[in-house]
N, C-alpha and C positions, 0 to 999 in steps of 0.2 A: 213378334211383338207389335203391338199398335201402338201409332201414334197418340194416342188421344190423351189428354191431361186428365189426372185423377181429381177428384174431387176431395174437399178440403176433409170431408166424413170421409171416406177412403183412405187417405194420410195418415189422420190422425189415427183409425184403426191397426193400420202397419205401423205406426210410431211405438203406439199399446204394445202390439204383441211382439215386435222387436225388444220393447222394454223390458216385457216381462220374461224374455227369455236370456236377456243380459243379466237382468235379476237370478235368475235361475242358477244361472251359469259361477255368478259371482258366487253364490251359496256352496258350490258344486267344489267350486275351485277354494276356499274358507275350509271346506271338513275335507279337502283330499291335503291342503299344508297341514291342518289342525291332527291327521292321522299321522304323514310323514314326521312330525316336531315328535310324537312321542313313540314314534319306534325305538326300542332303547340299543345302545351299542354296544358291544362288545363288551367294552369294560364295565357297565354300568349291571348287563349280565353276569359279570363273574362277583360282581358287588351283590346282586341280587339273589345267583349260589350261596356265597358264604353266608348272608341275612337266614335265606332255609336251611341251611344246614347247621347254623346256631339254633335256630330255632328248635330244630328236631334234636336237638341235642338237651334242650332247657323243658322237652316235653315230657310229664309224670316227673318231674323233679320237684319238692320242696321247697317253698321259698320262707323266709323266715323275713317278716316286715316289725321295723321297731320303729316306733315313733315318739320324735323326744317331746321334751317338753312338758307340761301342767293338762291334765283330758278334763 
Protein backbone atom coordinates (compact mmCIF):
# COMPACT_ATOMS: atom_id res chain seq x y z
CA UNK A 1 0.00 0.00 0.00
CA UNK A 2 1.31 3.64 -0.18
CA UNK A 3 1.19 6.07 1.91
CA UNK A 4 0.00 8.85 -0.10
CA UNK A 5 -3.47 10.71 0.59
CA UNK A 6 -6.23 10.29 -2.16
CA UNK A 7 -7.55 13.10 -3.41
CA UNK A 8 -10.89 14.67 -2.75
CA UNK A 9 -11.94 13.31 -6.82
CA UNK A 10 -10.63 9.99 -5.81
CA UNK A 11 -12.95 9.74 -2.67
CA UNK A 12 -15.68 10.76 -3.95
CA UNK A 13 -15.38 8.25 -6.94
CA UNK A 14 -15.00 5.12 -4.34
CA UNK A 15 -17.83 6.84 -2.29
CA UNK A 16 -20.04 6.48 -5.88
CA UNK A 17 -19.28 3.12 -6.62
CA UNK A 18 -19.41 1.77 -3.09
CA UNK A 19 -22.74 3.51 -3.17
CA UNK A 20 -23.88 2.09 -5.91
CA UNK A 21 -23.13 -1.31 -5.17
CA UNK A 22 -24.88 -0.99 -1.64
CA UNK A 23 -27.62 -0.02 -3.81
CA UNK A 24 -27.42 -3.08 -5.80
CA UNK A 25 -27.12 -5.17 -3.15
CA UNK A 26 -30.19 -3.57 -1.22
CA UNK A 27 -32.36 -4.60 -4.44
CA UNK A 28 -30.53 -8.06 -4.46
CA UNK A 29 -31.50 -8.59 -0.95
CA UNK A 30 -35.63 -6.77 -1.34
CA UNK A 31 -36.51 -9.81 -4.32
CA UNK A 32 -34.40 -12.75 -2.46
CA UNK A 33 -37.15 -11.79 0.98
CA UNK A 34 -39.78 -10.72 -1.63
CA UNK A 35 -39.22 -14.63 -3.32
CA UNK A 36 -38.83 -16.24 0.24
CA UNK A 37 -42.52 -14.25 1.69
CA UNK A 38 -44.25 -16.10 -1.07
CA UNK A 39 -42.94 -19.66 -1.08
CA UNK A 40 -46.22 -21.28 -0.02
CA UNK A 41 -46.23 -23.88 2.89
CA UNK A 42 -47.47 -26.88 3.32
CA UNK A 43 -50.80 -26.23 4.38
CA UNK A 44 -51.41 -23.49 2.02
CA UNK A 45 -50.36 -26.39 -0.58
CA UNK A 46 -52.95 -28.79 0.34
CA UNK A 47 -55.37 -25.67 0.35
CA UNK A 48 -54.23 -25.12 -3.13
CA UNK A 49 -54.94 -29.11 -4.09
CA UNK A 50 -58.22 -29.19 -2.91
CA UNK A 51 -58.98 -25.39 -5.01
CA UNK A 52 -57.74 -27.85 -8.31
CA UNK A 53 -59.21 -30.58 -7.60
CA UNK A 54 -62.67 -28.65 -7.14
CA UNK A 55 -61.88 -27.13 -9.96
CA UNK A 56 -61.45 -30.22 -12.16
CA UNK A 57 -64.43 -31.33 -10.88
CA UNK A 58 -66.72 -28.01 -11.77
CA UNK A 59 -65.14 -28.55 -15.39
CA UNK A 60 -67.80 -29.23 -18.47
CA UNK A 61 -70.48 -28.91 -15.84
CA UNK A 62 -73.59 -26.77 -16.28
CA UNK A 63 -74.20 -23.91 -14.53
CA UNK A 64 -77.61 -22.51 -14.29
CA UNK A 65 -77.38 -18.40 -13.25
CA UNK A 66 -80.73 -16.63 -12.14
CA UNK A 67 -80.85 -13.20 -11.49
CA UNK A 68 -83.66 -11.70 -9.34
CA UNK A 69 -84.97 -8.87 -9.56
CA UNK A 70 -86.83 -6.22 -12.42
CA UNK A 71 -83.96 -6.53 -16.01
Amino acid sequence: MTDRKKSTEELEAEMDALMGRLSSLSIELQEARRRQAHVPSNESLSEQEQYKALLRKMVGRRVLITVKGSH
